[in-house]
C-alpha positions as CSV (number, residue, x, y, z in Angstrom):
1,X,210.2,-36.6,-152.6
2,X,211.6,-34.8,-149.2
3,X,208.0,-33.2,-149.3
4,X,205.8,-36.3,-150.0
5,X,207.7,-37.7,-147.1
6,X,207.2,-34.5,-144.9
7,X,203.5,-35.0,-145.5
8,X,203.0,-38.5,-144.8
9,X,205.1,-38.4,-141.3
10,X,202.8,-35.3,-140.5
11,X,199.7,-37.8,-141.8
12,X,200.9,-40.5,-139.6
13,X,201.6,-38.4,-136.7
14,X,198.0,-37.2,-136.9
15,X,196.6,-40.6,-137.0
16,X,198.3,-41.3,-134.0
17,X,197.4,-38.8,-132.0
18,X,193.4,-39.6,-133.3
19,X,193.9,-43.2,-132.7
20,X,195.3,-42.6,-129.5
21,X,192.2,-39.8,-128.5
22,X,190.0,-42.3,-129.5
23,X,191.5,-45.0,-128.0
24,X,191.4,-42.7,-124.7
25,X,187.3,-42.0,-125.3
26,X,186.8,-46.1,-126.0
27,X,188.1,-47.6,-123.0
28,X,186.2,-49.7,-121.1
29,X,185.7,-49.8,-117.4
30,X,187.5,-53.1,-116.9
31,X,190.6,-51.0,-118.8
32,X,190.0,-48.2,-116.8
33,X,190.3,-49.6,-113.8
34,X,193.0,-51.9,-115.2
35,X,195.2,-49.1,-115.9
36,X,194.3,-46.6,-113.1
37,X,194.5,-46.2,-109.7
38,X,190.8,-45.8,-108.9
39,X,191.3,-46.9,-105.0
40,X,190.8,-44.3,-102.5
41,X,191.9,-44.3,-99.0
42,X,189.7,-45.3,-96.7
43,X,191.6,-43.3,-93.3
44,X,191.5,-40.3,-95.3
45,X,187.4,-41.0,-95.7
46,X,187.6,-41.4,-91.8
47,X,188.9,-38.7,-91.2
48,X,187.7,-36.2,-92.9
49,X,183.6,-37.4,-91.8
50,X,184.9,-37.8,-88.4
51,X,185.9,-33.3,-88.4
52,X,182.9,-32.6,-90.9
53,X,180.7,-34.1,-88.4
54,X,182.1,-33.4,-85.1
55,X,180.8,-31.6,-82.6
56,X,183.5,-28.6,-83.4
57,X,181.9,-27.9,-85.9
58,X,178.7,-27.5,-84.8
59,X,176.0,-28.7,-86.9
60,X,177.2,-26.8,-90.0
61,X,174.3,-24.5,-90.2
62,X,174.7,-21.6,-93.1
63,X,175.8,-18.7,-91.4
64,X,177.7,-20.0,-88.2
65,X,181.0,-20.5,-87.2
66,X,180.4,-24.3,-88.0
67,X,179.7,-23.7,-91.8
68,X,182.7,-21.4,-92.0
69,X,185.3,-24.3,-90.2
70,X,184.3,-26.6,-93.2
71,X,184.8,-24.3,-95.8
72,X,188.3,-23.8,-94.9
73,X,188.8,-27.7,-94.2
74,X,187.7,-27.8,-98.0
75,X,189.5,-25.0,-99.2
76,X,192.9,-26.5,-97.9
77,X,192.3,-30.2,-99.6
78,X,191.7,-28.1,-102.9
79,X,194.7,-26.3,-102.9
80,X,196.5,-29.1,-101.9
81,X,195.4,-31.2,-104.3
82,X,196.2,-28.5,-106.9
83,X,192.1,-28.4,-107.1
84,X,191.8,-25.3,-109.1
85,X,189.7,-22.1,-108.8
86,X,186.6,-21.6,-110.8
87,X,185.7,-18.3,-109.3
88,X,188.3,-15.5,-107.9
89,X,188.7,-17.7,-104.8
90,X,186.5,-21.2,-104.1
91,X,183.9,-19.2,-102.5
92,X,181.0,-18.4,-104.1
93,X,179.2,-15.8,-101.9
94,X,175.6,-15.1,-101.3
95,X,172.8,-13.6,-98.9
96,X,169.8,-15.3,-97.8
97,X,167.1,-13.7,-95.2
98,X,170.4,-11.7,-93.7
99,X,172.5,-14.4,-93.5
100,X,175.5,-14.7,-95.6
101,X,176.2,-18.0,-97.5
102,X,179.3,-19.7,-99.4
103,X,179.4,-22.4,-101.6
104,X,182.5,-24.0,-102.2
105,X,183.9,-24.5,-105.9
106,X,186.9,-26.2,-107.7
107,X,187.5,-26.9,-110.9
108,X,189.7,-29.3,-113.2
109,X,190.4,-28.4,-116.4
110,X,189.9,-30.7,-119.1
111,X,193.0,-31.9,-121.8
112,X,191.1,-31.2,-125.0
113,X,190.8,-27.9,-126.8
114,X,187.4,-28.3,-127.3
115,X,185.9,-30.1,-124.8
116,X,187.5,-28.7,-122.1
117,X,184.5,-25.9,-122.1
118,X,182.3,-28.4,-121.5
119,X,181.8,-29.3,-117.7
120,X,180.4,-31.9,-115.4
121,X,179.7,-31.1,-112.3
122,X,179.9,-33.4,-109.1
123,X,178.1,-31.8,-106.5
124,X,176.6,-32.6,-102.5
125,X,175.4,-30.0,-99.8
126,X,177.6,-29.5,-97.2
127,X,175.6,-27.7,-94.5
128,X,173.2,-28.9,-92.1
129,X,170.7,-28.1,-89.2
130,X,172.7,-27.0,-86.7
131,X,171.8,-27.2,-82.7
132,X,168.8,-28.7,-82.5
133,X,166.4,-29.9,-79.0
134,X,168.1,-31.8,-76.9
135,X,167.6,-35.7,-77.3
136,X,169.2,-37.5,-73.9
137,X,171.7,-34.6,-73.4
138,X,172.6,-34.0,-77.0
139,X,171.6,-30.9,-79.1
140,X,174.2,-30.8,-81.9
141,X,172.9,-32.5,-85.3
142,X,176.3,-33.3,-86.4
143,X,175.0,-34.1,-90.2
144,X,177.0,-37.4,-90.9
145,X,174.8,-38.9,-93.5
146,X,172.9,-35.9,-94.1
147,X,175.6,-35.0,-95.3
148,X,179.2,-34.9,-95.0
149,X,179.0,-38.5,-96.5
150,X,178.1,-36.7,-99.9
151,X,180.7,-33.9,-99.1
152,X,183.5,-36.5,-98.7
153,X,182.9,-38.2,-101.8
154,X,182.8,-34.8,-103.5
155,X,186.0,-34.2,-102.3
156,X,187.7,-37.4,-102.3
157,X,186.5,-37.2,-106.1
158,X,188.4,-34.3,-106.6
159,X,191.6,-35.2,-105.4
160,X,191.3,-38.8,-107.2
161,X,190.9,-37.0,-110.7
162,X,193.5,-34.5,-109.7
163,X,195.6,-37.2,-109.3
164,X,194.4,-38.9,-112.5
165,X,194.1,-36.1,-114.7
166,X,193.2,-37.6,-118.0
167,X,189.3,-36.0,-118.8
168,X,188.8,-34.2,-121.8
169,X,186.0,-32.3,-120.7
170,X,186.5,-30.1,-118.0
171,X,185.1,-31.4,-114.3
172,X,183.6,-28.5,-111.5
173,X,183.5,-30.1,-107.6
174,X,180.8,-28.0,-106.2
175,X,179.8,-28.2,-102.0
176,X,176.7,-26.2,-101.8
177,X,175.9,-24.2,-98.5
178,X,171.8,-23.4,-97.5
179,X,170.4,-26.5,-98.7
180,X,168.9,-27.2,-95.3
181,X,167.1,-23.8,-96.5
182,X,165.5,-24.8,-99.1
183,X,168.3,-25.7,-102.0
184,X,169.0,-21.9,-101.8
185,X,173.1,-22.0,-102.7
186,X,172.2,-24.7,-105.4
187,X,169.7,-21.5,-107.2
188,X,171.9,-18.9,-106.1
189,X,174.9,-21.0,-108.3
190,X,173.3,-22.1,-111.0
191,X,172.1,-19.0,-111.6
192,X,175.3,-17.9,-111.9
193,X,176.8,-20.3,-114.3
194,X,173.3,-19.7,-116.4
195,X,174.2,-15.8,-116.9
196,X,178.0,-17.0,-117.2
197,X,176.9,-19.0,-120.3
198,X,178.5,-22.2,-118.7
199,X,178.5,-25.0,-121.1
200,X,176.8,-27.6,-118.5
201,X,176.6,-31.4,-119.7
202,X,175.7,-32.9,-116.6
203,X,175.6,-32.9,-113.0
204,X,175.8,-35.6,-110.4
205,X,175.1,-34.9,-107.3
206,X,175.8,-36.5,-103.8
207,X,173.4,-37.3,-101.2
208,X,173.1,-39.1,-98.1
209,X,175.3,-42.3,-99.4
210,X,176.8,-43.4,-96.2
211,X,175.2,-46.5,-95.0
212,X,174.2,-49.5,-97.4
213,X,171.1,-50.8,-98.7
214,X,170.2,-54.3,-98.4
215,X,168.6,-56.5,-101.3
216,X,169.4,-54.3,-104.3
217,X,171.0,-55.3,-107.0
218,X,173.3,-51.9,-107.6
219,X,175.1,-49.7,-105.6
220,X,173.1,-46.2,-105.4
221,X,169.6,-45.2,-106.7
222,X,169.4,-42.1,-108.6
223,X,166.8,-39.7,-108.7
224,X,164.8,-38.4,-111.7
225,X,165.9,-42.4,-112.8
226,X,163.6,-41.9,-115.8
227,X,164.1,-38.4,-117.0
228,X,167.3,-39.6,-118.8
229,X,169.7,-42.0,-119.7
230,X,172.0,-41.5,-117.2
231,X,171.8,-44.4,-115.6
232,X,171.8,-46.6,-118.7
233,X,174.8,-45.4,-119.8
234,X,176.7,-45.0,-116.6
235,X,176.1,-48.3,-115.8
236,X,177.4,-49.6,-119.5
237,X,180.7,-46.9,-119.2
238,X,181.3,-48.8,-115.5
239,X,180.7,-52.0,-116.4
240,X,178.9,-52.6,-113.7
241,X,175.4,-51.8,-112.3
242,X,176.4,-48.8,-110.1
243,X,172.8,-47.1,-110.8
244,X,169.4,-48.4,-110.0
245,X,165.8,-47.3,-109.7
246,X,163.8,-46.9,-106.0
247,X,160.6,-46.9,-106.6
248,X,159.7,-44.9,-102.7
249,X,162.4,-41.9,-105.2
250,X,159.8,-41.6,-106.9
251,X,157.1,-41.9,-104.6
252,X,158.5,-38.9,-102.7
253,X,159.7,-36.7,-105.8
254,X,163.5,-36.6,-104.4
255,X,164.4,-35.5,-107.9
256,X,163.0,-32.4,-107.4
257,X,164.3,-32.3,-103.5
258,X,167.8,-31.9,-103.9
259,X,170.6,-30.2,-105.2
260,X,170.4,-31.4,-108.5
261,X,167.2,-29.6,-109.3
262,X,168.5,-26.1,-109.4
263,X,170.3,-26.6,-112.5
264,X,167.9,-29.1,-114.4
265,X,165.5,-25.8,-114.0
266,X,168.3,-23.7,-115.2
267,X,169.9,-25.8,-117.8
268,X,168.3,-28.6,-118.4
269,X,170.5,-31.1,-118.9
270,X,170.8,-34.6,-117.0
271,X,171.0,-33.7,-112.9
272,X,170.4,-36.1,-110.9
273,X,171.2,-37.5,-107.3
274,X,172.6,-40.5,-106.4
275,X,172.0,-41.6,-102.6
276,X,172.1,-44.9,-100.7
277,X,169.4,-44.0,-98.2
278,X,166.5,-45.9,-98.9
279,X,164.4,-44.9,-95.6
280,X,164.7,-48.5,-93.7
281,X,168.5,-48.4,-93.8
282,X,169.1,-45.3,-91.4
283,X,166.8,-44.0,-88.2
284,X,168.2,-41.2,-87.8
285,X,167.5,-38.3,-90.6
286,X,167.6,-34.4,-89.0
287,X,168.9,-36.5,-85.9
288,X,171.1,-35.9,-83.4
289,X,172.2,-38.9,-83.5
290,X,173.2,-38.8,-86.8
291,X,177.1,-39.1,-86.2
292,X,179.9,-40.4,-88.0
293,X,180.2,-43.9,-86.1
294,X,177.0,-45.2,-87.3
295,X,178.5,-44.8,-90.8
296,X,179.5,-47.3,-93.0
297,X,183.0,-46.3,-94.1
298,X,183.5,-49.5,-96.4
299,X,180.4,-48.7,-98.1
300,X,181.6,-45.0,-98.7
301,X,184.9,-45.9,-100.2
302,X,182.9,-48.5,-102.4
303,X,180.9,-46.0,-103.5
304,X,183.2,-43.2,-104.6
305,X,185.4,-46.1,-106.3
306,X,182.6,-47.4,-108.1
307,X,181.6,-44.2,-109.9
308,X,185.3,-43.0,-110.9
309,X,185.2,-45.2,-114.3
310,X,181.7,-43.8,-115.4
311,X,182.7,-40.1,-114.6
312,X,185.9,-40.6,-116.4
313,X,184.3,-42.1,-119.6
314,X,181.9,-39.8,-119.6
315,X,184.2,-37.0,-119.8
316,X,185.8,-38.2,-122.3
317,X,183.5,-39.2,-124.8
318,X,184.0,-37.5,-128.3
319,X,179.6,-37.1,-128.1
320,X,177.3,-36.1,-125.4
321,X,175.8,-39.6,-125.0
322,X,173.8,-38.9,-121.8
323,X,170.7,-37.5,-122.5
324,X,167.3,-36.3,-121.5
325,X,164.3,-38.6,-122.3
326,X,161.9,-37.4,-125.2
């Protein structure tokens, strides 16, 4: 009898712990957000656009003293957000034409035995073009929307779901360097995690989402909109309609002009790009005038809040649900 009883409190304690994993991978967004702290802080946004971008720094052109002020800016929120290490520091290093490039990298582990080799990356270039002609006096092109808007959100990201902690699959934060030159650290990185076996499920990737767009009725467009399900399904796992199609994306192939590419060559999986600039919304593209005050901070915070639910279901679903069209 002591034994039959043994085996049914071990039978209930497993159906517990499956109810309560599957309870975990079935919430809904309006749960989600109900029961977590999805708000970021919008100083913390401010201030962290307002260094990025500043004239200190430059320009952040790959190679330059700029570049190398940003890394260690990220590098500090990682460890201390407890962000961990994917590689034997967050740097991945590599050389382009003679000049030496870094991509920053953190990691979260995920909860889950299994899923927790599976990753997600979130992902935004963090360089830019440097000193540029002078326009009225002013040569830096301090790269606020193009893009230390995506950078912040990367980041911000990272501490949120530090702080959160509750993704079965494991999540990589990824700033690439040498975009500007031709999505070079994106290759140089996804060639790595190719020949590391890396068990990619998808990437997001940030660009250029810090001013609004007017008439739409989502948040972002992404890129490659209908090479995938992506959008379909992260709009179902937020409960809102965070993703929409631009046609002029399409029109100018952006899927194929950002970071995300890289790894759809390498992997393909679902990589895509989600960006709010819709080219009437912002003047001021490989500018140097492109500075953090004609940013949109409200909008940026939006933004990053509004994608937390759908990255947290999605790492958590028992199936990989996203998927790339026949």
């Amino acid at each position: 009898m002591r034994k039959i009883t043994l085996h049914f409190a071990l039978l209930a304690t497993f159906l517990l712990n499956f109810a309560d994993a599957k309870a975990q991978a079935d919430l809904t967004s309006v749960e989600i957000k109900a029961g977590l702290n999805t708000g970021v802080e919008k100083a913390e946004i401010q201030e962290l656009l307002n260094y990025l971008s500043s004239d200190e720094l430059r320009g952040r052109q790959t190679g330059t003293e700029g570049i190398e002020l940003a890394a260690q800016k990220i590098e500090s929120i990682f460890k201390e957000n407890n962000v961990q290490k994917y590689f034997d520091s967050y740097r991945h290093n590599f050389t382009i034409d003679g000049v030496k490039g870094f991509n920053m990298v953190g990691m979260l582990e995920g909860s889950d035995p299994k899923l927790k080799d599976q990753f997600i990356i979130l992902g935004a270039h963090y360089d830019h073009i440097g000193v540029q002609k002078p326009v009225e006096g002013d040569s830096i092109a301090n790269g606020a929307n193009d893009n230390a808007a995506g950078t912040v959100a990367v980041v911000e990201l990272a501490k949120k779901f530090a702080e959160i902690g509750e993704h079965k699959r494991s999540i990589m934060f990824v700033l690439f360097s040498a975009e500007e030159m031709g999505l070079v650290g994106a290759k140089k990185i996804a060639q790595r995690l190719k020949e590391d076996k890396l068990d990619l499920y998808t990437l997001f990737n940030f660009e250029m989402i810090g001013v609004p767009m007017t008439g739409k009725d989502y948040i972002g467009y992404l890129t490659g909109y209908e090479n995938s399900n992506f959008a379909e399904k992260f709009n179902e796992y937020s409960g809102e309609k965070v993703l929409g199609f631009l046609p002029q994306a399409k029109e100018y192939n952006l899927f194929k002009r950002s970071d995300n590419y890289p790894f759809y060559q390498e992997f393909h999986v679902p990589a895509q790009t989600i960006s709010t600039f819709d080219f009437t919304n912002y003047n001021y593209y490989h500018h140097v005038a492109d500075e953090a005050q004609r940013l949109d901070v409200e909008h940026m915070a939006r933004v990053v809040e509004s994608v937390i639910p759908g990255i947290l279901k999605m790492a958590n679903t028992s199936e990989e649900e996203i998927k790339l069209s026949e």
